[in-house]
C-alpha positions as CSV (number, residue, x, y, z in Angstrom):
1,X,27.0,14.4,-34.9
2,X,29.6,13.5,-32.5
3,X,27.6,11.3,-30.8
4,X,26.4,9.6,-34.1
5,X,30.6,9.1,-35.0
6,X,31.1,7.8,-31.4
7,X,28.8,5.0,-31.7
8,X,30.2,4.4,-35.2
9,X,33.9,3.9,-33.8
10,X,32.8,1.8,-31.5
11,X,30.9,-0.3,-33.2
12,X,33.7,-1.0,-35.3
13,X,32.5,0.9,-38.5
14,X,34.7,4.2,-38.2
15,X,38.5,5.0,-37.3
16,X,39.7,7.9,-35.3
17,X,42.1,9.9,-35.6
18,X,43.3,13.0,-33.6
19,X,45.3,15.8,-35.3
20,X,47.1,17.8,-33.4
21,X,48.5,20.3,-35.8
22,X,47.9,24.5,-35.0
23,X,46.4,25.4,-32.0
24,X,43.6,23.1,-31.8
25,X,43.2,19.3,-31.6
26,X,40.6,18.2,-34.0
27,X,39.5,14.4,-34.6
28,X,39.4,13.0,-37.9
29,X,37.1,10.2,-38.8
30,X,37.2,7.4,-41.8
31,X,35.6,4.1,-42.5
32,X,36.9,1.0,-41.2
33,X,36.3,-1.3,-44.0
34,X,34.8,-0.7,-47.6
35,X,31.6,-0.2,-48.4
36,X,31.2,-3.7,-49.5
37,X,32.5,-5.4,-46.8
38,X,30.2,-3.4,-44.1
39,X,27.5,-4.3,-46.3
40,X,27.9,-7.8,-45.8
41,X,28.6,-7.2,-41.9
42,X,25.3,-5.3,-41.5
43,X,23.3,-7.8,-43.7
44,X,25.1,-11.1,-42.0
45,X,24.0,-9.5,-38.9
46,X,20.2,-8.9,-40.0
47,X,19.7,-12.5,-41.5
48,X,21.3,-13.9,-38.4
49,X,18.5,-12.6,-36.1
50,X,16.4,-13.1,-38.4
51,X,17.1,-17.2,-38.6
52,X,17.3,-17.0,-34.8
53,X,14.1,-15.2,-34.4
54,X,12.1,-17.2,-37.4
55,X,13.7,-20.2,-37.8
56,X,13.1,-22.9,-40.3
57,X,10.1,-19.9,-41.9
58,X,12.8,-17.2,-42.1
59,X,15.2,-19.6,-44.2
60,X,12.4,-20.6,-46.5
61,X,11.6,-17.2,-47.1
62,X,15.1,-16.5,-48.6
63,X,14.9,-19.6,-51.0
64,X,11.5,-18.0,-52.3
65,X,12.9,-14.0,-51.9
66,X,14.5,-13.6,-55.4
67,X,12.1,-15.6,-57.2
68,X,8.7,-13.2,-55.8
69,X,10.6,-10.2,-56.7
């Protein structure tokens, strides 16, 4: 699990906190943005490769996306 939240801070998806209250230091993790706006990271992110990747097919797959489904 700490791996999995690593990779999320850095990435840029999670914030981290230490806590250094009673005898222990613990870490506390939250998002970075809202759910929303990571949606539209991720997605941005996915249709960019995919343009770079596919090209002129990939882009007239999205014009014909909503109307097939």
């Amino acid at each position: 699990m700490a791996g999995t939240l690593d990779r999320l801070v850095k990435a840029g998806f999670a914030k981290r906190t230490m806590d250094k209250s009673g005898n222990r230091v613990r870490y506390l993790y939250s998002a970075s943005e809202s759910m929303d706006k990571t949606a539209n990271t991720i997605t941005k992110k996915v249709l960019d490769s995919l343009v770079d990747t596919f090209g002129k097919l990939a882009v007239e797959n999205f014009h014909t996306y909503k109307n097939n489904k």
